[in-house]
N, C-alpha and C positions, 0 to 999 in steps of 0.2 A: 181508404178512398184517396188519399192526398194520395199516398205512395203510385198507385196507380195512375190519377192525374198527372206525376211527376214523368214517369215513365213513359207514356204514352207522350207527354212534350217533348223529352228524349228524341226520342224515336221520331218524332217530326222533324226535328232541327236538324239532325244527323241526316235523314232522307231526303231533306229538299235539298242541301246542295249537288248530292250525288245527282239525282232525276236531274236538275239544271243539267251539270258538267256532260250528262248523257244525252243531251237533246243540241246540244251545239255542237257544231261541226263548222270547218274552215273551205273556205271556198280552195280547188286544186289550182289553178291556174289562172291569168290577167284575162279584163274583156270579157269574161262570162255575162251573158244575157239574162235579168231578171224579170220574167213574164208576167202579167195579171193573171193568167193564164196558163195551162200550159198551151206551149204555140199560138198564144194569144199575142197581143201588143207587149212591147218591152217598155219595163217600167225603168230600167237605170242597167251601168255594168257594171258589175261587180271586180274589183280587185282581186289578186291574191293574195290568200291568207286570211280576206276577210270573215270574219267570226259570224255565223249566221245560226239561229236556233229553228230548230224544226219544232214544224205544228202540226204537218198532218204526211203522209208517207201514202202516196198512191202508185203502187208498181215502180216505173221510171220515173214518176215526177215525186218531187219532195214542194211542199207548200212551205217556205222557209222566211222569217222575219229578222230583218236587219234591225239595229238602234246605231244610232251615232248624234254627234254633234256638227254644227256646222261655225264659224262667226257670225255675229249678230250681223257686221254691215254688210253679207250678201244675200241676205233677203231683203225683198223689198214687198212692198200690198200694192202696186198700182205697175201700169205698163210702163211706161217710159217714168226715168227718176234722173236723179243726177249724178254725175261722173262720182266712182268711190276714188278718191284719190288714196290709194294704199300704197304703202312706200313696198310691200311684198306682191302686188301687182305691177308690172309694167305694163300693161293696156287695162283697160276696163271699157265696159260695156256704158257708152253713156246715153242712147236713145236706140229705139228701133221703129221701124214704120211698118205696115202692111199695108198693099193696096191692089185692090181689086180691078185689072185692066178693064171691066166692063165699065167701068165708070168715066176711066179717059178712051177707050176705041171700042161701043159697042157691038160693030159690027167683028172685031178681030178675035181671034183667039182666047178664050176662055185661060187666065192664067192667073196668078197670085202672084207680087213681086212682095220679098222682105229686103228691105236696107236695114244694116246694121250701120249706127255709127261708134266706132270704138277712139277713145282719147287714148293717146300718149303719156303716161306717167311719168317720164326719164327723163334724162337730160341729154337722151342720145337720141337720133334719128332711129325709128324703129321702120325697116326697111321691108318684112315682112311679117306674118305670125301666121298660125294656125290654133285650132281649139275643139276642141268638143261644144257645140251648142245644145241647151236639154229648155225645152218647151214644156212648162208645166203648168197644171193647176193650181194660182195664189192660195187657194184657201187651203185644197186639201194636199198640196205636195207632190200629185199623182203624174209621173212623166206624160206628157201627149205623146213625144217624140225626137229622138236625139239625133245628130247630125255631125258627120267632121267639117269645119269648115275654115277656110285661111282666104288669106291675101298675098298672094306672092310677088306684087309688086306696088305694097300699102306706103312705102317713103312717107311717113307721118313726123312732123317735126315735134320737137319736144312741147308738151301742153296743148297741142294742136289735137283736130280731131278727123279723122279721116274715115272715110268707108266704103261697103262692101254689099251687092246685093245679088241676089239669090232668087229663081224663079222656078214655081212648080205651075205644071198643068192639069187641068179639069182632070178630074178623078182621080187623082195622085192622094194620100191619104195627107200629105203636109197641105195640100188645099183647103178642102174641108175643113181641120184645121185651126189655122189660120183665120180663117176666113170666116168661120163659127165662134171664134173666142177670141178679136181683137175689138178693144184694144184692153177689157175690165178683166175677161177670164181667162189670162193666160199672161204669162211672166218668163221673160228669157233671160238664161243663165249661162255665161264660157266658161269652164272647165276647162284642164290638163292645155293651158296657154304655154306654147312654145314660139319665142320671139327673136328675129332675127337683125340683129343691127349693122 
């Protein structure tokens, strides 16, 4: 009986890495689209090379799970926080606003304005940038909605904070949005920051 007990753990140990090694696959190429869905909302873009494990295989679509790690200081649990002063950032995200134009012009245009203000880490004039912005859900991580967006004439002095604001209209899905999960259920993150001095 032992002998048998022996053998059969064997034979577990030995087959679960293989089963793993066989269900991951690597992403082909940058900017790949990661869906809730398939053709549903995009939940993040995936790199390449990135290591993805498959769960479920339906025709064209593959239902595939990422794992990674992030640093602690760029998450945050609340909408607006304080500037991350990281000497491996030169801008960070120090406030953002949402505001509903019905409020200041209700007779105008149904529209949503986001100001980003972004600080200066350097001790050089940061004279433009651009970045990925990803809209998510604090609790559960779940992209809303991602965005490229820059400043191409931001002249930000050093520790100073400068910004940058962005408008959607009625029925645009960043509306809704926005405008459904400001300012407790939703948390904004820059990504792939490219800075111009």
């Amino acid at each position: 009986m032992k002998r048998v007990l022996f053998l059969l753990l064997l034979i577990l140990i030995v087959a679960a890495p293989s089963a793993a090694e066989e269900s991951t696959l690597y992403v082909q190429s940058s900017n790949q689209k990661l869906f809730k869905v398939p053709q549903g909302a995009i939940l993040a873009t995936l790199d390449a090379n990135t290591p993805v494990k498959v769960v479920e295989d339906k025709q064209e679509w593959v239902k595939v799970s990422v794992e990674g790690w992030v640093r602690r200081n760029v998450l945050i649990n609340r909408a607006a926080g304080p500037a991350t002063t990281s000497a491996a950032k030169p801008i960070s995200l120090a406030e953002y606003i949402v505001e509903d134009s019905r409020k200041t012009d209700p007779k105008g245009p149904k529209k949503v304005n986001l100001t980003l203000k972004v600080k200066n880490n350097t001790n050089r004039i940061v004279k433009s940038w651009r970045a990925i912005m990803t809209v998510q859900d604090p609790v559960t991580n779940q992209v809303l909605f991602s965005i490229s967006v820059s400043h191409d004439d931001a002249n930000i002095s050093p520790g100073k904070i400068g910004q940058v604001q962005y408008y959607w209209d009625w029925g645009e899905k960043q509306y809704d949005i926005l405008l459904n999960n400001y300012p407790d259920n939703m948390k904004i993150s820059l990504f792939r920051l490219e800075v111009n001095y």
